[in-house]
PALO-254000 format. One line per 3 residues: number of its first residue (from 1); their letters; for each residue x, y, z negated of C-alpha. Coordinates in pm, 1 decimal. Example, Ala and Ser with C-alpha at 12.3 -4.5 7.8 and 13.67 -1.06 7.14 Angstrom:
% residues 2
1	as	1230.0/-450.0/-780.0 | 1367.0/-106.0/-714.0
This chain:
% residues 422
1	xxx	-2079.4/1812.8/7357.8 | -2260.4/1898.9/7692.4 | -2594.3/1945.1/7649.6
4	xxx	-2631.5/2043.0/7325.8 | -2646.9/2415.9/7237.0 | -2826.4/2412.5/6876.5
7	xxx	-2710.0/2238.8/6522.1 | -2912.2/2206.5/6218.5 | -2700.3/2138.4/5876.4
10	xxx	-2844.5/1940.3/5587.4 | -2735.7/1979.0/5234.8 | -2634.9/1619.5/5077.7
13	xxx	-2747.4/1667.9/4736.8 | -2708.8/1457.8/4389.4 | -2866.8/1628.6/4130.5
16	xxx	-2871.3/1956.8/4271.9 | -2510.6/1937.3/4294.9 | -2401.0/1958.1/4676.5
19	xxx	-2180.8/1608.0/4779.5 | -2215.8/1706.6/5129.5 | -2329.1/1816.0/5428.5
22	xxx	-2554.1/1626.4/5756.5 | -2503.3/1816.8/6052.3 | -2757.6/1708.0/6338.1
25	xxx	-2689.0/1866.4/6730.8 | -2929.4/1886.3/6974.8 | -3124.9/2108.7/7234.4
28	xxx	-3273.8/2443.5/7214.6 | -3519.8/2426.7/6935.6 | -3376.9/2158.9/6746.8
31	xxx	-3393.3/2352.5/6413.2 | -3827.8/2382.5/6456.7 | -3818.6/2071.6/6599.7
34	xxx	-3672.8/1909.5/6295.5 | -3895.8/1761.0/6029.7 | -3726.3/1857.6/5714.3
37	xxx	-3956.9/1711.5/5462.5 | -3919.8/1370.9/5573.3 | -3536.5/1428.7/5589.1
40	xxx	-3438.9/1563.6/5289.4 | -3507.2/1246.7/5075.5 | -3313.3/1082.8/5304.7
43	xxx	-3005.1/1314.7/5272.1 | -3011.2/1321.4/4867.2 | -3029.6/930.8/4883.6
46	xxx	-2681.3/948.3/5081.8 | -2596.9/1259.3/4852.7 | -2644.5/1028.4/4558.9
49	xxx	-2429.5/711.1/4741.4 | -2190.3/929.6/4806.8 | -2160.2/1119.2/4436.5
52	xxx	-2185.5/717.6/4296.3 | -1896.9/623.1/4493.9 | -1681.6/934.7/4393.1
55	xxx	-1787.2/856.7/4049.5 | -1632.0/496.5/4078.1 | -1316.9/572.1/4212.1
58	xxx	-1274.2/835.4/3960.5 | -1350.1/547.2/3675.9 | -1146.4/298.1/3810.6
61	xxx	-839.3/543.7/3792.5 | -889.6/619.4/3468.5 | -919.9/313.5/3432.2
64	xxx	-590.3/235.4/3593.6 | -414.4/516.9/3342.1 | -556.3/419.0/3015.7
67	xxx	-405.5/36.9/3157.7 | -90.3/205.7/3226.9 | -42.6/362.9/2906.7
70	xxx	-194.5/82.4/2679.5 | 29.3/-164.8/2852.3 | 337.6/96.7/2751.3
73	xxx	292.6/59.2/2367.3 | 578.4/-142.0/2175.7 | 286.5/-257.6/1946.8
76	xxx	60.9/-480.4/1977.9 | -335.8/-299.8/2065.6 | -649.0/-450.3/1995.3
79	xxx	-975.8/-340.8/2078.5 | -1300.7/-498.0/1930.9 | -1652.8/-482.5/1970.7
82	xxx	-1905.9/-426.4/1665.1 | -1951.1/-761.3/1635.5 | -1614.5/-844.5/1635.4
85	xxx	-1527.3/-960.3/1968.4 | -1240.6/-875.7/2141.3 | -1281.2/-633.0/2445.8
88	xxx	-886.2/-524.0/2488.1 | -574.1/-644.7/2430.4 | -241.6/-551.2/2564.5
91	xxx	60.7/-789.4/2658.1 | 207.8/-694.5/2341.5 | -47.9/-791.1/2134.0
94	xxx	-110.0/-1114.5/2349.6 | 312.3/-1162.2/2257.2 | 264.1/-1149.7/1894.1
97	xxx	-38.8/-1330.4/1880.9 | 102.2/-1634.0/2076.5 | -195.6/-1630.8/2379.0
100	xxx	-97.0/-1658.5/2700.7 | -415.4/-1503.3/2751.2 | -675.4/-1385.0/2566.3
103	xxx	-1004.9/-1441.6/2667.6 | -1234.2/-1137.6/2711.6 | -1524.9/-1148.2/2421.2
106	xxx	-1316.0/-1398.7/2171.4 | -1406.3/-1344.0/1857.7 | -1108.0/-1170.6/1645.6
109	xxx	-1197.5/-1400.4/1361.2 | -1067.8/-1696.4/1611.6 | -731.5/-1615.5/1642.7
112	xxx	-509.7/-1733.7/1331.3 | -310.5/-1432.4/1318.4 | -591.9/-1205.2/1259.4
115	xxx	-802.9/-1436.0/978.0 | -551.8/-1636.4/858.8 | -330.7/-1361.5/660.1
118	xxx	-209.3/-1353.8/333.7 | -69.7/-1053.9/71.9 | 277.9/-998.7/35.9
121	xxx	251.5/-1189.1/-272.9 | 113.0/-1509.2/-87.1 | -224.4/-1497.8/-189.6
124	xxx	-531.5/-1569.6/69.6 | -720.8/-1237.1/210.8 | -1099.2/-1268.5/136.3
127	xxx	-1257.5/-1177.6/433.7 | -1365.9/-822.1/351.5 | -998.1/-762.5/335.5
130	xxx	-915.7/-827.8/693.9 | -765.9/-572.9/887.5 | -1037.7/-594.6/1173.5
133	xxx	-1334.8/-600.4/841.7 | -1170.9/-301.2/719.6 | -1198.2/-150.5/1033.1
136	xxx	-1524.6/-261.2/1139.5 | -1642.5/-141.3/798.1 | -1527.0/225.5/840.3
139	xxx	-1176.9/185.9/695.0 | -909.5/401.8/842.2 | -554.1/262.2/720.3
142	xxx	-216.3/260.1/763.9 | 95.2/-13.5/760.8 | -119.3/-265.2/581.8
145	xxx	134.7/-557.4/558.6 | 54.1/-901.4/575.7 | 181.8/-1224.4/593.2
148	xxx	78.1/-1548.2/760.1 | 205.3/-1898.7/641.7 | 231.0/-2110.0/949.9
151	xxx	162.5/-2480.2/944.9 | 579.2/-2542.1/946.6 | 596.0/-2301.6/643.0
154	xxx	750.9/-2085.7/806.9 | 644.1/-1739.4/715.3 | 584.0/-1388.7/950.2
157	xxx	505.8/-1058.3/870.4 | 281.7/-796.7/1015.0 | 216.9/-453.0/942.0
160	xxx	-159.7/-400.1/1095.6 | -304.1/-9.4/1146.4 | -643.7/28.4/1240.3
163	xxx	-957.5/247.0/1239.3 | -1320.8/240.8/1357.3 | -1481.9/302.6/1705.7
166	xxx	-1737.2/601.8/1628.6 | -2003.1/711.0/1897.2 | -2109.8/1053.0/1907.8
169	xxx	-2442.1/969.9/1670.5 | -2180.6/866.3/1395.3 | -2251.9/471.6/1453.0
172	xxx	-1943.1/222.5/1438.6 | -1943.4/91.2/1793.6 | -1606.1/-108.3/1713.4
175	xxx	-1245.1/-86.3/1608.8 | -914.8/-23.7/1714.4 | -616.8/-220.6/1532.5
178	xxx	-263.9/-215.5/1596.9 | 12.2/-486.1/1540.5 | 381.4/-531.4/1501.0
181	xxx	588.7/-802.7/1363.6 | 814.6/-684.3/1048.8 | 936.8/-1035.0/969.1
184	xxx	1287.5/-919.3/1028.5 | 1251.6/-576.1/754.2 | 1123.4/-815.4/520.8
187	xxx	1386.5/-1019.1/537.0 | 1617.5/-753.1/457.2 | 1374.5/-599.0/205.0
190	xxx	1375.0/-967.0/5.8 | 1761.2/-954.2/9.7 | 1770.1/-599.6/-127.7
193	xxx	1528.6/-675.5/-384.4 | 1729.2/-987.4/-539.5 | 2065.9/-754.0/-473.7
196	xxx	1902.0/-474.5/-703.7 | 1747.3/-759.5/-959.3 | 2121.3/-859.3/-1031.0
199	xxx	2295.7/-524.1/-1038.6 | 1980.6/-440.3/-1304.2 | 2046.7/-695.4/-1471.9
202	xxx	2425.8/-658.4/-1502.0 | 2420.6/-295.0/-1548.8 | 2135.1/-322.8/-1845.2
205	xxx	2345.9/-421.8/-2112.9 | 2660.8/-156.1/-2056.8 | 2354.6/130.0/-1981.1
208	xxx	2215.9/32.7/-2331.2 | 2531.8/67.0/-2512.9 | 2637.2/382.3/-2355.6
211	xxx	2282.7/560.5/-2462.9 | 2349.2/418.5/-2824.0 | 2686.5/607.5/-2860.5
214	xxx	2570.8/916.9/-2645.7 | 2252.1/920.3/-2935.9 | 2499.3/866.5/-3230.0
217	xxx	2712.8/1136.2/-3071.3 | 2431.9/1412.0/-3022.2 | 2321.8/1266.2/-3438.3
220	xxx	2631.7/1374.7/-3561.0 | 2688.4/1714.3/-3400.7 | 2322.7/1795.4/-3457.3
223	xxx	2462.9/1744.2/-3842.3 | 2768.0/1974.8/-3806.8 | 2778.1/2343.4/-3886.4
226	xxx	2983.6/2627.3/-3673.7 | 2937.1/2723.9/-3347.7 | 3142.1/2453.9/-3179.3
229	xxx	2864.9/2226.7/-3158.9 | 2790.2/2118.6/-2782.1 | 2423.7/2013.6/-2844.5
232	xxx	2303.4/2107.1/-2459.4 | 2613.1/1885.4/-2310.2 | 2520.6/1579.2/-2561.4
235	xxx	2137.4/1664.3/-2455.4 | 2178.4/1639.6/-2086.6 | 2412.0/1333.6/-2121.6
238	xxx	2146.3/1162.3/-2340.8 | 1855.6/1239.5/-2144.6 | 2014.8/1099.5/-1794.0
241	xxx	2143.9/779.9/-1931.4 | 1753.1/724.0/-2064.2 | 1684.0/810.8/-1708.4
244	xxx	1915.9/557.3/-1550.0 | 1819.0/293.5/-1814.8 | 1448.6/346.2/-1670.6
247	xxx	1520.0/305.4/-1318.2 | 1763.7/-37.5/-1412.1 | 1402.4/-145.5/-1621.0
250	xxx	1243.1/-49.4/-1346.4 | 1417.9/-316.0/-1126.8 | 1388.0/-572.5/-1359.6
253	xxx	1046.2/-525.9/-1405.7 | 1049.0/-598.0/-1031.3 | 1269.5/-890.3/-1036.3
256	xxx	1006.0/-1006.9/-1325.1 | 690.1/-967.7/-1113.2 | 878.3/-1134.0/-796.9
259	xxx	919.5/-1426.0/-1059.5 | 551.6/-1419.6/-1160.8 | 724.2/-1396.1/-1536.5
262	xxx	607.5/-1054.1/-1624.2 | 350.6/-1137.6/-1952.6 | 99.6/-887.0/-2065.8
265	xxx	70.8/-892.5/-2438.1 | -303.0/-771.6/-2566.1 | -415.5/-638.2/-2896.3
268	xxx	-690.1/-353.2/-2944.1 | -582.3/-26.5/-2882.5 | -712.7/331.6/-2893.5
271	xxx	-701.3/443.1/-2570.3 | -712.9/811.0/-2648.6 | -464.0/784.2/-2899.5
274	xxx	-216.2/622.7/-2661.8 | -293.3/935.9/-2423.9 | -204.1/1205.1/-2683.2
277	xxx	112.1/1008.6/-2791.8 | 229.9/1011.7/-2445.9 | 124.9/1334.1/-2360.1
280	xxx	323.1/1417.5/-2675.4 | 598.8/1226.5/-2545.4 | 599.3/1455.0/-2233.4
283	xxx	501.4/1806.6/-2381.1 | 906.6/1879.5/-2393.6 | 979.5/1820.8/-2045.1
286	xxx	671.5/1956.9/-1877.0 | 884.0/2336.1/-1819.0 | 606.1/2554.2/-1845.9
289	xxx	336.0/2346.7/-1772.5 | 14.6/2317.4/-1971.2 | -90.4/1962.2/-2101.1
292	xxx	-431.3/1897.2/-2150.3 | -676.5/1629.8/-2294.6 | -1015.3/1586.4/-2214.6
295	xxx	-1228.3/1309.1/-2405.1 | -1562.1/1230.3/-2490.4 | -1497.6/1110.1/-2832.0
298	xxx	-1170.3/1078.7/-3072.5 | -1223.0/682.0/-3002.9 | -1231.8/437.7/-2697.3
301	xxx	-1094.7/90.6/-2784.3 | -983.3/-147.6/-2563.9 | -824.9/-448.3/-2509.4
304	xxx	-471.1/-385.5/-2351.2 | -96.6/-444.5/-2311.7 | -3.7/-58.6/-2534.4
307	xxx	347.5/-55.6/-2378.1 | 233.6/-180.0/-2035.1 | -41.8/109.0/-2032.1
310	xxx	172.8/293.5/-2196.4 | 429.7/339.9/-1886.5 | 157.4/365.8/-1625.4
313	xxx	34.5/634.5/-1845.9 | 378.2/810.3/-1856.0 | 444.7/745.5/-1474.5
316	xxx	174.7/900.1/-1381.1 | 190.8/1195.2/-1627.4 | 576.5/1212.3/-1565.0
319	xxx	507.8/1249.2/-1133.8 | 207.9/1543.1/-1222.5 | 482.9/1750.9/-1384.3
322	xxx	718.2/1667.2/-1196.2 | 507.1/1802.6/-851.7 | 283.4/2079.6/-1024.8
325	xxx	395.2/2440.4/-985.2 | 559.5/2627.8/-1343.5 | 237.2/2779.8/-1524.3
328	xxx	-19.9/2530.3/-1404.4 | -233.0/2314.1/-1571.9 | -165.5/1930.6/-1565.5
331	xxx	-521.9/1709.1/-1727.1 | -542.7/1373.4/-1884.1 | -926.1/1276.0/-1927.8
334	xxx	-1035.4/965.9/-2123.5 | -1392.9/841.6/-2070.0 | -1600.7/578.2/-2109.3
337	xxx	-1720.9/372.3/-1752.6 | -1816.6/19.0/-1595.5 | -1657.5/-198.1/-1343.2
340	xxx	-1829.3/-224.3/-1013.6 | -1822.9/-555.7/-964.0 | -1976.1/-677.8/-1265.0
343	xxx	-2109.1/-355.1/-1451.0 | -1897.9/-412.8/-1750.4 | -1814.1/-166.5/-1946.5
346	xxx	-1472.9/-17.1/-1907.5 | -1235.0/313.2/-1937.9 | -1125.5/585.4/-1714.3
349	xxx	-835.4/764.0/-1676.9 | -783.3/979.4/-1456.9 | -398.5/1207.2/-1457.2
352	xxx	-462.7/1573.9/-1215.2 | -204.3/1832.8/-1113.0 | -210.8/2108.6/-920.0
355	xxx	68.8/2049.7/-699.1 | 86.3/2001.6/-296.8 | -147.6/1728.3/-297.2
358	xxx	-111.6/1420.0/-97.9 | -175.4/1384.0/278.3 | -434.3/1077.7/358.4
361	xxx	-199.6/907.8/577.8 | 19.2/843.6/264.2 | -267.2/757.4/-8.7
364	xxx	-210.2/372.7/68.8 | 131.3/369.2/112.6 | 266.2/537.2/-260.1
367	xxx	173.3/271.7/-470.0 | 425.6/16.5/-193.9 | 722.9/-77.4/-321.0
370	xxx	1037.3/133.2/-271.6 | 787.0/445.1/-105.5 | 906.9/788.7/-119.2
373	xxx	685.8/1064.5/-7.8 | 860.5/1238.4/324.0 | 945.7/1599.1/194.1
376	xxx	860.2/1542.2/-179.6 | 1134.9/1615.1/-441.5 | 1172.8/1432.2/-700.4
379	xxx	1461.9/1151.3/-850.4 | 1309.1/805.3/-856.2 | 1351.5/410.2/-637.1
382	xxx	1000.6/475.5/-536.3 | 864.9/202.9/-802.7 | 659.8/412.7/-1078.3
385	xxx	369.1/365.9/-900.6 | 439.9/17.4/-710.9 | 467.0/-115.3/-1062.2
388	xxx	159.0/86.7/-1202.6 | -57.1/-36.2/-959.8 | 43.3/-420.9/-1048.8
391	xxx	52.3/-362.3/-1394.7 | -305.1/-216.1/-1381.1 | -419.6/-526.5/-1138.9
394	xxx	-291.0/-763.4/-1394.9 | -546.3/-628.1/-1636.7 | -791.5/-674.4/-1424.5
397	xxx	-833.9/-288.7/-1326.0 | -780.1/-70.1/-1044.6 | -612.3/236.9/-931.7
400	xxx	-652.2/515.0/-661.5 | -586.4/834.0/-587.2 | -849.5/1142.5/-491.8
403	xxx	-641.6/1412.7/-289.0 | -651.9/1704.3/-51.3 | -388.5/1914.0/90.1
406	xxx	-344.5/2168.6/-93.9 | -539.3/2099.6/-375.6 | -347.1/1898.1/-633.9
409	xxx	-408.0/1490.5/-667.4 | -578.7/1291.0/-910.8 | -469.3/966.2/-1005.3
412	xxx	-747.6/746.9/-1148.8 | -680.0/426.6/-1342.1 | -1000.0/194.0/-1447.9
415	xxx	-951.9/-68.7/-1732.2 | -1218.2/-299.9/-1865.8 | -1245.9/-253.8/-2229.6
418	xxx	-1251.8/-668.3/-2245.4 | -918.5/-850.6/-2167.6 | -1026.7/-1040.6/-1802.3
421	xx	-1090.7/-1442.7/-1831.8 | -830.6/-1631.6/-1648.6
């Protein structure tokens, strides 16, 4: 401009980090003339407006993205506060939960479909078992299904996934929980179950008689001199019809449960006793593999269903060969232990291989009904374990499984040494 032959330029500072510049024009001089001191706290107030400003415009489109993308997911997204309180939701989840809207800060434990959940079975959640409890308490899951019984009757299903909020001073600062609506699988799933409960049941009968002749067969040309004898044909055809006739009892021990007809029978049994027998039981089939028993004592009585305990016993024993490399060494301990609830006294068993291991995204889901591990070999309906966790329940007990990578798995069953009032 005319006049003005000299500039001075300010730095506009935030922090010592430069968010621009004041440039000042004026006469000769100017630059002496200026009085920087009182200036300069003047320029990093604008320096810091300016750097504030930036900073909001850079939050609200991240904002804007993380919207985008939450609003894109099929499922339904929940985010909650530590206290419980809801501080996200998506349309989705707004959908399944039947909200128009959902009110910023509503407590999760307001909305029916998040409190008012049952088991597959039908039975009422306690509210530790609530996906958003779980979550809140530290719990990382995955396709926990529910159910909630509507005031109609009418029944829906949900398969919930969630995990906790952690800060970076390891403090749960909330939880994340995701939601879809499997009414329509289940529907399918209940129609496949009574389909295979009435092909068990008809094929049971014929399966039975056909492992009586093959056993009569293999009897007789065990008995027969010469060389003509086919033992290893009459072997293998013995062996697979007492396979199929598992998987058909299998079924029906499903059917039985689905009835709530499936009876445990007690007496006092010797629980390391039952362990050798079976591990006896297995010895021929385990193909190089070393069986092992580890007790404290030659005795631990308890009150049980023996055939129930029995087949968890050989399911889980049966799935450690079956995944453990040739020349390893597959363990059954028996020991003495107590009940966490209560303190009473019980017994552990715990079943370890050496085999692959089993990721943690699948720990929860083995024991569901009809699971089979993604890349695991192995002949099976996926029920050993369904059925060894319910037969275990039923006496009161528990099961889980300790895991790595890598590193082999062991399955651990607890069983109070008393049979469970009620």
């Amino acid at each position: 401009a005319a006049g003005m032959v000299e500039a001075a330029y300010l730095p506009l500072l935030a922090g010592g980090t430069v968010t621009g510049v004041l440039a000042l024009f004026g006469e000769v001089n100017l630059n002496r003339s200026l009085d920087k001191d009182m200036l300069m706290p003047i320029c990093n107030q604008v320096g810091f407006a300016i750097a504030n400003v930036r900073l909001y415009e850079d939050s609200q489109r991240e904002r804007r993205k993380l919207h985008t993308v939450v609003e894109s997911i099929a499922e339904g997204v929940l985010l909650c506060d530590r206290h419980g309180r809801l501080t996200l939701a998506n349309q989705a989840a707004q959908e399944l939960i039947d909200e128009a809207v959902l009110s910023f800060e509503t407590p999760l434990a307001s909305i029916p479909e998040l409190y008012d959940l049952r088991d597959l079975d039908g039975n009422p959640l306690t509210p530790d078992d609530l996906p958003f409890t779980r979550a809140l308490r530290g719990d990382t899951f995955y396709d926990y299904r529910l159910m909630r019984r509507k005031p109609d009757g009418s029944e829906r299903f949900f398969s919930f996934t969630g995990a906790p909020a952690i800060n970076e001073q390891g403090e749960v600062e909330g939880a994340v929980i995701t939601l879809r609506d499997i009414t329509a699988n289940q529907k399918v799933q209940r129609a496949k179950d009574e389909f295979l409960a009435v092909a068990a049941h008809e094929l049971r009968s014929p399966l039975a008689a056909v492992r009586s002749y093959a056993d009569l067969l293999l009897r007789r040309e065990q008995q027969r001199e010469g060389d003509a004898r086919d033992l290893h044909g009459l072997t293998i055809l013995t062996q697979q019809v007492s396979h199929m006739l598992r998987l058909v009892d299998n079924l029906l021990d499903v059917s039985r449960l689905d009835a709530g007809q499936f009876d445990l029978q007690y007496q006092t049994v010797n629980l390391v006793t039952l362990a050798q027998q079976v591990i006896d039981q297995q010895r021929p089939s385990a193909n190089n593999r070393e069986l092992l028993l580890e007790t404290e004592a030659p005795e631990l009585w308890i009150s049980c269903d023996a055939m129930r305990i029995r087949q968890v016993l050989t399911n889980l024993l049966n799935n450690a060969i079956k995944y453990s490399p040739a020349g390893s060494v597959v363990s059954v301990r028996v020991r003495s232990a107590s009940l966490p609830a209560n303190n009473a006294p019980a017994a552990l068993i715990s079943v370890s291989d050496q085999g692959p291991g089993i990721p943690a995204s699948e720990q929860e889901r083995v024991f569901q009904r009809y699971y089979r591990s993604p890349g695991r070999r192995g002949e099976g309906l996926g029920l050993g374990l369904y059925l060894s966790r319910e037969i275990v329940q039923l006496h009161g007990g528990q099961i889980w499984i300790e895991s790595h990578e890598g590193q082999g798995s062991t399955f651990m069953v607890l069983l109070p040494i008393e049979r469970p009032q009620g």
